[in-house]
N, C-alpha and C positions, 0 to 999 in steps of 0.2 A: 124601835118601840120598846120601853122598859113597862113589864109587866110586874116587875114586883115579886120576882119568886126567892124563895128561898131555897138555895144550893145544899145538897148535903155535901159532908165531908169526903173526898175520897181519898185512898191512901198514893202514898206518891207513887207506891214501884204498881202499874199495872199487873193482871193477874197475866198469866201462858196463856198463849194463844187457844182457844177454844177448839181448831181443828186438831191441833194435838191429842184432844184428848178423846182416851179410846178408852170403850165400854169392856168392863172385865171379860164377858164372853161371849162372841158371836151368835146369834141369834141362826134358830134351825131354821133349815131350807120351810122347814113345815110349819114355823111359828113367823116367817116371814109370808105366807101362801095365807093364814090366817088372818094376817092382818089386814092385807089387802081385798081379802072375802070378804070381812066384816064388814066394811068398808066398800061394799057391792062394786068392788071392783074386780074383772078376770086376772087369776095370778099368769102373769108372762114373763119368760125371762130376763128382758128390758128391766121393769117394771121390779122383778127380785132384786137383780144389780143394782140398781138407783138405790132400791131400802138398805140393801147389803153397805154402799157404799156413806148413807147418812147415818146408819147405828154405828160405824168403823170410825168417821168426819165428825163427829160434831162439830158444833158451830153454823154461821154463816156461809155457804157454798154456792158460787153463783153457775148459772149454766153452763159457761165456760170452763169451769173446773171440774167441772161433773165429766164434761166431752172428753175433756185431757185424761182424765182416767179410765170414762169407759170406751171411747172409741176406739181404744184396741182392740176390743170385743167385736166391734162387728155394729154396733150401734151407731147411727147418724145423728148428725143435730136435732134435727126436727122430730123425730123421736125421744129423744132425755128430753126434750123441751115439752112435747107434751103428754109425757109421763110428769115432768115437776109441775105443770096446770093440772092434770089429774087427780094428782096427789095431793097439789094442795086447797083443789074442790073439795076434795074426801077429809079435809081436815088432820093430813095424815103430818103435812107438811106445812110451815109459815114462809110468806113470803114478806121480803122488807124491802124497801128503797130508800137507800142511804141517804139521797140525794144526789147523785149521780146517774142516776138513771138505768142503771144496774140491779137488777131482782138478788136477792139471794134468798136463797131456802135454806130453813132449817127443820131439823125432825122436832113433828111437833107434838105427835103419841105415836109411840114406837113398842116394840116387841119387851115382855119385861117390865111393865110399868115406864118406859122411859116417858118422863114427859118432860115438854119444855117449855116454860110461859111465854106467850108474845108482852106481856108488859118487863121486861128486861131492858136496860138502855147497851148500846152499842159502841163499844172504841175502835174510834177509824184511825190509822198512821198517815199524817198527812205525809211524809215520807216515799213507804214504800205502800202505802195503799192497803193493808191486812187490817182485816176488821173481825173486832174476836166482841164475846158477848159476857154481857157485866152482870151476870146471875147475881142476887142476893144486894144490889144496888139500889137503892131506890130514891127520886127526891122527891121533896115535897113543895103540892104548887099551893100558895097563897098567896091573897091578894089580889088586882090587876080587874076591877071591876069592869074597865074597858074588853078586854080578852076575848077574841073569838072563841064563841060557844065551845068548841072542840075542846078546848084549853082547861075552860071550867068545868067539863064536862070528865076531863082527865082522858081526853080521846086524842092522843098526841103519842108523839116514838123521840126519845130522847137519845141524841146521840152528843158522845164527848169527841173532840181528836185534840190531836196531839201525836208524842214520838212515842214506838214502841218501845219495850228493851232491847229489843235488835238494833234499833236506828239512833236510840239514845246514846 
């Protein structure tokens, strides 16, 4: 079904992978305990490590990768699992589904001012599967008078794929 949109530009070399990149400086035991207050949630130590571990991650991070890192600690699935439904009740966190049927979280107001928009589009590696996030991207829809409401509505999640730099 052609809608009629108009694509913006984007530039050839994608930007770094989004979990690379790390916040100039960690975020205190007490401004992480804050956050989680405001946000009338009990501060636990689960619940720190999860924040600890999205202010360090940015980016996309599915529950899976959250376990690989914290379950050394002592923490089980079903636990980071729902501590990231928690979190992302409280608004703390965004959840997305690529289309794979895979959630990922992202920090979505963090310690610091960090904030993150959900209107951002997403590059997936059809490759090796790394999905990093396309801050400061945006297209513009016109047109397509047929278009599910959502569409016209600008209530849509925009994803590119293609090869990373790593797989390219």
């Amino acid at each position: 079904m052609q809608l009629g949109y108009k694509s913006a530009t984007l530039p050839t070399a994608m930007p770094n992978k989004a979990k690379s990149s790390k916040r100039a400086t960690a975020p205190t035991l007490e401004e992480l305990q804050a956050l989680l207050r405001s946000a009338g949630l009990r501060s636990t130590a689960p619940r720190v490590a999860v924040l600890e571990y999205f202010h360090s991650h940015l980016g996309p991070n599915s529950h899976a990768e959250l376990f690989e890192a914290l379950g050394s600690k002592g923490f089980d699935r079903a636990t980071i699992y729902r501590i990231l439904i928690d979190l992302s009740d409280a608004k703390i966190l965004s959840r997305t589904d690529l289309g794979d049927h895979l959630w990922r979280f992202e920090l979505k107001l963090g310690v610091g001012g960090v904030e993150h928009t959900e209107d951002h589009p997403h590059f997936v590696c059809v490759d090796c599967g790394e999905v990093s996030c396309l801050p400061g991207f945006s297209l513009k829809l016109e047109g397509g008078a047929k278009a599910p409401k959502s569409v016209t509505k600008n209530k849509v999640a925009v994803q590119l794929k293609g090869r990373c730099d790593n797989c390219s």
